[in-house]
N, C-alpha and C positions, 0 to 999 in steps of 0.2 A: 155449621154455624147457622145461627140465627137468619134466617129468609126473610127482609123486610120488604109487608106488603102494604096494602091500603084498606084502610075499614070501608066496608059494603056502605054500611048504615049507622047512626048513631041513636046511643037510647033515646027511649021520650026524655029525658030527665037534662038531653045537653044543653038545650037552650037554654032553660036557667044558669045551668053551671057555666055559660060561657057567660050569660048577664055578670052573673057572680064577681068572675073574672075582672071583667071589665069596671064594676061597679069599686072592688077593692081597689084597682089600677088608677081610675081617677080618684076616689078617695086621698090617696098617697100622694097623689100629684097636687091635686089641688093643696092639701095640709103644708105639701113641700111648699108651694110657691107662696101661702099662708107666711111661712117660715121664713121664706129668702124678701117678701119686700115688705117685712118687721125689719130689716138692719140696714144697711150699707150698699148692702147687694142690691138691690132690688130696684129694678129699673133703670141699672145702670148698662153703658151700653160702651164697649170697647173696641178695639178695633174692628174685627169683619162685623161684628154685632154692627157697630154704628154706620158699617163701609151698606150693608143691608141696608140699615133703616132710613140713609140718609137717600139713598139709590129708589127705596119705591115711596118716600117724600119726594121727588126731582117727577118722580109719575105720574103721581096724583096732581102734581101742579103741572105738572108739561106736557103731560099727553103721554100714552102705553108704546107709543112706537120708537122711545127713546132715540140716545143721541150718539153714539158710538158701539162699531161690535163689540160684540162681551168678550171682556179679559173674566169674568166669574160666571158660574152657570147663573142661568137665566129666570129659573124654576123658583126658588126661595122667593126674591124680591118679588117678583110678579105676584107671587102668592099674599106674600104680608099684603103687598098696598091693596089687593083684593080685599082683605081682609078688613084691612083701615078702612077703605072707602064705606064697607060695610058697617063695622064698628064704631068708627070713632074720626074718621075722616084721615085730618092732617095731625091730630092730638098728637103730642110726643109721649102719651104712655104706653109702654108696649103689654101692657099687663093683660087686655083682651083676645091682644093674640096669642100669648102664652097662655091663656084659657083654652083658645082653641087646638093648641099643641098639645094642649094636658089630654082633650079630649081624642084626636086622634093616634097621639098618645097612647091612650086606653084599648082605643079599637086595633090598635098593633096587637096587644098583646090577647086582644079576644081573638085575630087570626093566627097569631103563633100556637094557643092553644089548641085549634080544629084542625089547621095543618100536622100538630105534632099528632093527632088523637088519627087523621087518616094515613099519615107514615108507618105510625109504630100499632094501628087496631088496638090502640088502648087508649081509653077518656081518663082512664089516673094518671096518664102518663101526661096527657093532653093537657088536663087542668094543674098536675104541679108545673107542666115547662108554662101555661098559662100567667099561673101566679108568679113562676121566678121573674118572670118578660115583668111582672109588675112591679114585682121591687128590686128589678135588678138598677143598681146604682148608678150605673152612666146612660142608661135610657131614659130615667129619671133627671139625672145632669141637663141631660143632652131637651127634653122636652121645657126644660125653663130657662132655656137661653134662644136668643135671637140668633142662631146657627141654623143653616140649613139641614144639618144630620134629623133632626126631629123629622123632618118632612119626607124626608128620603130615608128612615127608619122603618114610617107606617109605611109609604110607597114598596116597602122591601120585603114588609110583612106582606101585602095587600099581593104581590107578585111570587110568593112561594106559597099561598094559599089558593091562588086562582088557578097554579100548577099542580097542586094535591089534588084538586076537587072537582077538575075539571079532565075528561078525554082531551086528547090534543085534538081538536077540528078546527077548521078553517079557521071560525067564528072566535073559538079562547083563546087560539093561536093568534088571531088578529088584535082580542083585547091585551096581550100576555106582551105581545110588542110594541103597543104602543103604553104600558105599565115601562115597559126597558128602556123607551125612547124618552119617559118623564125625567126617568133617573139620572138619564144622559144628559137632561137638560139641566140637571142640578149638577151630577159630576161626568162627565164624557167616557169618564174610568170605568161607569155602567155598561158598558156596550159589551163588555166583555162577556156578558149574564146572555148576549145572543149567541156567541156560538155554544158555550155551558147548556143552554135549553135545545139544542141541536143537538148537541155533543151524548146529552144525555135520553132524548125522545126524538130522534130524528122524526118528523111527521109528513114527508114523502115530498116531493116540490112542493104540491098545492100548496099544502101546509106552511111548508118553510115560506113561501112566498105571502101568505098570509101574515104570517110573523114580521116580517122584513116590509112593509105596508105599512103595518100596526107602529115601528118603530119610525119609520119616512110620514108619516102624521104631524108627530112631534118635529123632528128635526128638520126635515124640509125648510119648512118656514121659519126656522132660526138660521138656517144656514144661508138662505134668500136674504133674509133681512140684516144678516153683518153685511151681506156681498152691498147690499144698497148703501147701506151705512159706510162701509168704507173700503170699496171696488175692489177686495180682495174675499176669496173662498175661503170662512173660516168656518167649517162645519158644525163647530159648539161655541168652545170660548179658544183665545191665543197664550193660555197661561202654561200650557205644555212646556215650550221652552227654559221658561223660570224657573217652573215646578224642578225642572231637569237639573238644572244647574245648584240649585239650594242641594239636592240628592247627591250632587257628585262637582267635586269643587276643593279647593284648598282648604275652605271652614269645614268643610261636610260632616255629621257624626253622625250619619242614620236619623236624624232628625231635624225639623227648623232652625234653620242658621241663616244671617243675613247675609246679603252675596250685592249689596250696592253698599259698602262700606257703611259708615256710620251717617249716609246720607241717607234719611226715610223722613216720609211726608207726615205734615201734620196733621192735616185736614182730610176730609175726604167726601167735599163737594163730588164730584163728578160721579153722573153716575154711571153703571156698566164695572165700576171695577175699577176703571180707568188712570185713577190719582196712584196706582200702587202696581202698576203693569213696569217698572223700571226702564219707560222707554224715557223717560227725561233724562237719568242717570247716564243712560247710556250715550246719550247726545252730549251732553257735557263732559263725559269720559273721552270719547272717540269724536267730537266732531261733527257728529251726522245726524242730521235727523232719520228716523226708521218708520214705518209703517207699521201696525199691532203687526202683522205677519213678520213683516222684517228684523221687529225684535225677536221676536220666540223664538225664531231659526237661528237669531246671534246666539242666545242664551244657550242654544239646542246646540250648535258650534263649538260653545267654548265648553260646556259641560261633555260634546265629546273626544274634544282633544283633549281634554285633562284625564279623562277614562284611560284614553291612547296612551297616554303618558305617565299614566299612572295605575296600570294594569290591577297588580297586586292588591293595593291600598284600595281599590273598585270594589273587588272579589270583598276586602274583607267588608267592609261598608253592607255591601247586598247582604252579607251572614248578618250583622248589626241589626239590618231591618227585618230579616226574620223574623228574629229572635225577639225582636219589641211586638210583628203585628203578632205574635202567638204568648205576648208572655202578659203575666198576672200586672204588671204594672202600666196605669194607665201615662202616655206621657202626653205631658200640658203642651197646648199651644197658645189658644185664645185666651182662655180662662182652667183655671186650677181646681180639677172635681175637690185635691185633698181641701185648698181654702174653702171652698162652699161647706163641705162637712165641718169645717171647724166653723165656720160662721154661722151656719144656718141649721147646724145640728142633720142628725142621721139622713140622710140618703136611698138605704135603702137594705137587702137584707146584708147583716155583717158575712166576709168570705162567700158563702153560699148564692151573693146577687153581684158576685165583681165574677169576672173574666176569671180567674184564680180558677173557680171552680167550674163554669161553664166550657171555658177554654181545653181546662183538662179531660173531659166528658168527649167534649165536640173531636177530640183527634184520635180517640177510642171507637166514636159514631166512625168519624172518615173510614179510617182501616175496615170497621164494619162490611160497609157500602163498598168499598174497595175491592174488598175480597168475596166478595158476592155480587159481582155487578150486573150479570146479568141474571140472578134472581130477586134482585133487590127491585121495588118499584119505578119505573121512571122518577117520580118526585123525589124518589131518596136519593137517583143518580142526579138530579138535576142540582141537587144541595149541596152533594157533595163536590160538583165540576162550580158551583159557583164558590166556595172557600178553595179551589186550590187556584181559581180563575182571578179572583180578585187578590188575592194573593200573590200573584207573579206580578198583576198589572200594578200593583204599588211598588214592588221592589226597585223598579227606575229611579222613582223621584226621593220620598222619605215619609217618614211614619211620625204620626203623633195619635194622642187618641178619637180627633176625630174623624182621621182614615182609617183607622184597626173599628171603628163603630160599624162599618158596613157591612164585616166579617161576623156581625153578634147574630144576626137574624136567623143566619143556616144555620151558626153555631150552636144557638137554641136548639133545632129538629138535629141536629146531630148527635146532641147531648141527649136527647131523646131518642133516639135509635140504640145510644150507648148503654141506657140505660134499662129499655127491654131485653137487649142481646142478653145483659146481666143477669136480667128477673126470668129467662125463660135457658139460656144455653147451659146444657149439664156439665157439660165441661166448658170449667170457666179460666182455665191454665193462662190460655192467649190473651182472653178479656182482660184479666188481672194484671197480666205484664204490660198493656197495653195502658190499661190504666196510671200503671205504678210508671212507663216513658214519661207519658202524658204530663203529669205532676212534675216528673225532673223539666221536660221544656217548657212549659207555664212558667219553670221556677228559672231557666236561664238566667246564668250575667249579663244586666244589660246595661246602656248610661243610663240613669237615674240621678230625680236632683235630691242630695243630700237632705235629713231632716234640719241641718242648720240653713242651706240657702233655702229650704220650704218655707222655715218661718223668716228668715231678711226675704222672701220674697213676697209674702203676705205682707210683712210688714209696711214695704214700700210700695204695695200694689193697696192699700186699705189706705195709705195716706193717700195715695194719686186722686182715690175716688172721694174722701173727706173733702180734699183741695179742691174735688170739682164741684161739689155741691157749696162749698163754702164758707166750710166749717174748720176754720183755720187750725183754734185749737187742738184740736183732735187732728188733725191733718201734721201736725209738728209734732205730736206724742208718738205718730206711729212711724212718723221720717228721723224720730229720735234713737225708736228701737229697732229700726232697719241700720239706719248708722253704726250702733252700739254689735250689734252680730255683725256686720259686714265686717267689723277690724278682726271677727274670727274666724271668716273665710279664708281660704287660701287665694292666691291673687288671680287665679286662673289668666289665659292668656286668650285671645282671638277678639274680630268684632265684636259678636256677641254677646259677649264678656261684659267688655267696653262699654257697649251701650248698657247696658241693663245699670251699670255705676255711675256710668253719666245722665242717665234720664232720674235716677236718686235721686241724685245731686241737684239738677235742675228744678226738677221740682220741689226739692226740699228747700231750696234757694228762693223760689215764687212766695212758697209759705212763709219763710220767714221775712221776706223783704212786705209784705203784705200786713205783718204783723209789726212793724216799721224795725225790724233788727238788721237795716242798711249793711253794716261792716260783714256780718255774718254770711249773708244772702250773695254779697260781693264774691268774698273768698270762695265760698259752694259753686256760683256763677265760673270763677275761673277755673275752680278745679274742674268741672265739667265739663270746658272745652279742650281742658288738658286732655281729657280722657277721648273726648269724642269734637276733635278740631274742624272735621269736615259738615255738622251738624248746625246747620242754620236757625234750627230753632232754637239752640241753645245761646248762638251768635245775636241773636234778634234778640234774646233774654238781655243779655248781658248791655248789647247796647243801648235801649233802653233805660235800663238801669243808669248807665253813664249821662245820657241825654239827664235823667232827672236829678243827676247827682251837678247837672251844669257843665258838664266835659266833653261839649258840646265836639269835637275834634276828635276824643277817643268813637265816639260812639259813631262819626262818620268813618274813622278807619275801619271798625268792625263791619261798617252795611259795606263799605268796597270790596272786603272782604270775603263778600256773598256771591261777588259774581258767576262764580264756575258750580255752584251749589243748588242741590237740589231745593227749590221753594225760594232760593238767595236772592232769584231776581224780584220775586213780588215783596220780601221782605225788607230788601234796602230799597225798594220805589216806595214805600210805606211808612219806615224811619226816615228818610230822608225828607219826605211830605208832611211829617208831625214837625221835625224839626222849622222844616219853612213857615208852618203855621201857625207854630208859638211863636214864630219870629214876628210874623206879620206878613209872610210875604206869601200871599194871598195864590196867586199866579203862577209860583213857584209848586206850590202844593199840591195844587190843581194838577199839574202837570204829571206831578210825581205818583196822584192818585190814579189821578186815567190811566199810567201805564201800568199800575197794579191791577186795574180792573182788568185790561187789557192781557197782561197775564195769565192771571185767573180771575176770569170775569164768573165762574162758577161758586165761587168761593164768597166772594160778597165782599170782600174787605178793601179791594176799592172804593165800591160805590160806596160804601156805608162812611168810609172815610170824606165822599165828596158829600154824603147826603148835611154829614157832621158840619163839614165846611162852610159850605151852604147857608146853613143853619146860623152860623157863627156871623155869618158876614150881612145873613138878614136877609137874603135872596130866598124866599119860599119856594116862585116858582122853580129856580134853580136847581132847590134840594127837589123839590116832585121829579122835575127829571132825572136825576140823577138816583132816585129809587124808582122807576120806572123801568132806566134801561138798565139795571141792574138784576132784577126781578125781572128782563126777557132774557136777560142772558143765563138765568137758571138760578138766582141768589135765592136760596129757601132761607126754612128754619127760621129760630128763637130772633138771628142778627135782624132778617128782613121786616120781621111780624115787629118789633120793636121799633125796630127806623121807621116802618111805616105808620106806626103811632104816632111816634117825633112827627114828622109832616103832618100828620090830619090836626095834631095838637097845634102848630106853628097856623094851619089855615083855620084854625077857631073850631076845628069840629068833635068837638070834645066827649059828644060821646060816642061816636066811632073811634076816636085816640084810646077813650078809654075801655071800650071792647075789646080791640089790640091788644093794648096793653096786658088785658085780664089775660089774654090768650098762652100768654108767656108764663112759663112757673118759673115761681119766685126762687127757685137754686140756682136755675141758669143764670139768673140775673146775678145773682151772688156772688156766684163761679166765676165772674168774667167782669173784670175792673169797666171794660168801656161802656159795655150793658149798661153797669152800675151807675156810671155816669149819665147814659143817655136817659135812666128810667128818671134819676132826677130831674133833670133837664125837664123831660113831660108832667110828672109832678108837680113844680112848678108851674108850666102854663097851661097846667090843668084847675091847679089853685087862684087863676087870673079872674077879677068879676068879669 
């Protein structure tokens, strides 16, 4: 069989051809991102997207030493708000940095090209795995969203090309570990890529100890700096335990399942991660308060006596996530690659640029390099110990696609090894049958969401973000045709489930009570906590709704109702303090806001509530303070920059109010009733002679 080496030398002619590369690669990218913020999409930012963006906002205002160990790697955020500060400061547009993703982006795939061209001594082979890296569709995905995968994409390119082109000595050894130790600090599941680089080019102590340096650069001082932040050894992040339990647990399906009941947060002030580590859950399940460490290890706990006790059902679960990190179908977690293709048109090459095709190639390459290992080149062993390396290291926790994205990069030089074995081995018996496996497990059964809950989940996922910009209309047309398919779902059973029909409903409920259809909004309201009774936010909706309907009694049984609930306590200190202040009772309100600040003083909706107050009763300096110590306690974003117009507007300084003011885009104000109100309010005494 085929002997894979490494090219000597490249013609004169590769440095264009890799420009080339590259040059098509961002063309694509940018057209795409062109494409995605022409619609709906575009600039919109969801959950870890926002859990990011809001994390290196909290940076830029508060200083790079942040405020808690990381519950999420560390790597991503630090890098945006670099990039903001550069860019664009505190803007809320993330569109320059998704310039810069497109661009690094690009040079991914100009190193996947020279890496393949020195594995396999072929530059055709080099420039088509080049160009496929350019239009292959979740690389693409993945570079126009606010997700860490982009960033630890090129990092991944940038770390199998330093090992192609380089002899192992000290010196590449030393850069090649601190490349593994960046990775770690985006997912700690990279670490695994150091013993794979041993495994495969052992390069004798010095060496290793070189390598192992290179990687203690990065991590050291993340690991120093939880230990300060909060007197326990957290090496990377503490979301192991979590990860563990979503993997293996009574919901488990091989993929993301909720595991704190229909209790999840709304906001995601805090940053580090923090608002979404389920140590509140757990304290109001059990009682106790836990330390990051102390959670992880429960999580870590209960995810292994359920293993324990659920041997079988484990075993089958791990075969589950096989079979997704190696198969043609990408599965959603964050965001939906098939909604982006449907929203923002093509993506990238049809079949030939999805996993479908590279996947099947890349376990042809494996066997390759497998069966030749020691004539194969170190870089080809080191590709192929890093796909079986990351590989195992997922199987614990669970797969969505953007953990199977880690696996694309070898997958790439693998498929390019698969593919000279082909153009060069005379007998091609083994190749062909390896081929012809490869296809059948790409193509395994796996869970998959049906194409009717794809589109009820576009549906309802296209109104969320309509309702958040504040485009009601359109936000009830699409909560109409989520409704209309959901009655021909089947009813499915678990959390999961659960939520995804009550967060509809909820929101389908805001839109319409927004749109003044009160009875309509009611009934969506109650059904949604029928579905999801533990869910505060949906509790908050509804009383609310009651407070404005005058039933003033129901809506304080619903905030009582909050107390063992995740977010329950800052949300009834909140209604209850509106309640007292439409009443009048000033003092009462007060009280009720300070203990929401006090809460979550990161979150802002204390203060802003006392800033409002303040305001109301004519107390200027009042509201100054009370958006002062609000803004040290970490209140960012659109809430703060708005209140603090309100105050400069209320002390007469009108055109710093109305600087502020500018600072704010006009959707968020939209998007969000109290905004709306408070922008009037400035308006107003901005219009004062």
């Amino acid at each position: 069989m085929h002997s894979v080496s490494t090219a000597p030398t490249a013609p004169r002619w590769w440095i264009w051809a890799l420009g080339g590369v590259f040059a098509v690669a961002l063309a694509w990218r940018l057209g795409y991102l062109a494409r995605v913020n022409a619609g709906i999409l575009g600039g919109s930012l969801v959950s870890d997207a926002e859990t990011y963006w809001t994390w290196s906002t909290w940076l830029l205002q508060h200083g790079w030493w942040g405020k808690h160990p990381f519950f999420m790697g560390p790597l991503y955020p630090y890098t945006v708000a670099a990039l903001r500060a550069v860019t664009g400061g505190v803007a809320s547009d993330p569109g320059p940095v998704l310039l810069v993703q497109a661009a690094w982006g690009s040079l991914a795939c100009l190193l996947l090209a020279d890496t393949a061209r020195r594995v396999t001594a072929s530059p055709a082979i080099g420039i088509a795995t080049g160009l496929l890296a350019a239009l292959y569709q979740s690389a693409v995905f993945f570079d126009g969203l606010v997700l860490m995968e982009s960033q630890l994409f090129a990092l991944e390119a940038l770390l199998l090309w330093l090992v192609a082109a380089f002899p192992p000595t000290a010196r590449a050894l030393l850069v090649a570990g601190v490349a593994i130790g960046l990775l770690a600090a985006g997912r700690a599941s990279s670490l695994v890529l150091l013993p794979a680089l041993l495994l495969a080019r052992w390069p004798g102590w010095r060496g290793a100890a070189g390598l192992a340096a290179g990687v203690l650069v990065v991590t050291a001082p993340i690991a120093l700096r939880n230990l300060e932040r909060g007197g326990e050894w957290i090496p990377f992040t503490y979301n192991g335990g979590l990860n563990l339990a979503i993997g293996n647990g009574p919901e488990a399906n091989g993929t993301f399942v909720h595991v704190t009941g229909a209790q999840v947060v709304s906001g995601v002030s805090e940053p580090e991660g923090v608002a979404i580590d389920g140590r509140e859950y757990l304290r109001l399940t059990t009682g106790r308060a836990s330390t990051p460490l102390e959670s992880s290890n429960e999580w870590a706990r209960r995810a292994r006596a359920w293993i324990a006790a659920h041997p079988g059902r484990a075993l089958e679960l791990a075969g589950t996530k096989l079979a997704l990190l190696w198969n043609a179908y990408e599965m959603p977690q964050v965001e939906n690659i098939a909604q982006y293709r449907r929203v923002a048109g093509p993506l990238g090459l049809p079949y030939v640029g999805t996993f479908a095709f590279v996947g099947m190639l890349a376990l042809v390459g494996l066997g390759v390099v497998l069966t030749r290992w020691k004539a194969s080149a170190p870089a080809a062993r080191f590709i192929a110990a890093w796909a079986i390396g990351m590989t195992l290291v997922i199987l614990p926790f669970f797969v969505t696609d953007r953990y199977r994205h880690h696996l694309v990069p070898a997958a790439f030089v693998l498929a390019a090894v698969a593919v000279q074995a082909l153009r060069t081995e005379k007998k091609r018996g083994l190749l062909l049958a390896g081929l012809a496996t490869g296809a059948i497990v790409v193509h395994l059964p796996v869970p998959t969401v049906s194409a009717a809950k794809l589109e009820w989940g576009i549906a309802a996922d296209l109104g969320a973000r309509y309702l958040a910009r504040g485009d009601v209309a359109r936000a009830l047309a699409e909560f109409a045709r989520a409704d209309s398919l959901g009655r021909t779902l089947p009813a499915g059973s678990g959390v999961s489930r659960a939520l995804e029909r009550a967060a509809l409903d909820h929101n389908h409920a805001m839109a319409l009570e927004r749109a003044g259809r009160v009875e309509q909004a009611e009934r969506l309201y109650e059904r949604a906590l029928a579905e999801a009774p533990d869910n505060a936010q949906i509790r908050t909706a509804l009383a609310a709704l009651r407070v404005r309907q005058g039933r003033v009694d129901e809506a304080r049984a619903q905030y009582d109702a909050m107390a063992g609930l995740v977010e329950g306590g800052v949300a009834a200190a909140m209604g209850k303090g509106r309640i007292a202040a439409q009443a009048g009772r000033f003092d009462e309100a007060r009280t009720h806001f300070a203990e929401a600040a006090r809460l979550a003083p990161e979150s802002g909706e204390g203060a802003a509530a006392l800033v409002r107050l303040e305001a109301q009763a004519g107390d200027v300096a009042a509201a100054e303070r009370a958006l002062v110590a609000g803004e040290k306690a970490g209140w960012t974003g659109d809430s703060a920059r708005l209140h603090r117009a309100l105050v400069l507007a209320l002390q007469g300084k009108k055109d710093e109010a109305a600087a502020e003011r500018a600072a704010v885009a006009a959707d968020a104000i939209r998007a969000d009733r109290t905004l709306t109100d408070v922008d009037r309010a400035i308006s107003q005494l901005l219009a004062r002679p």
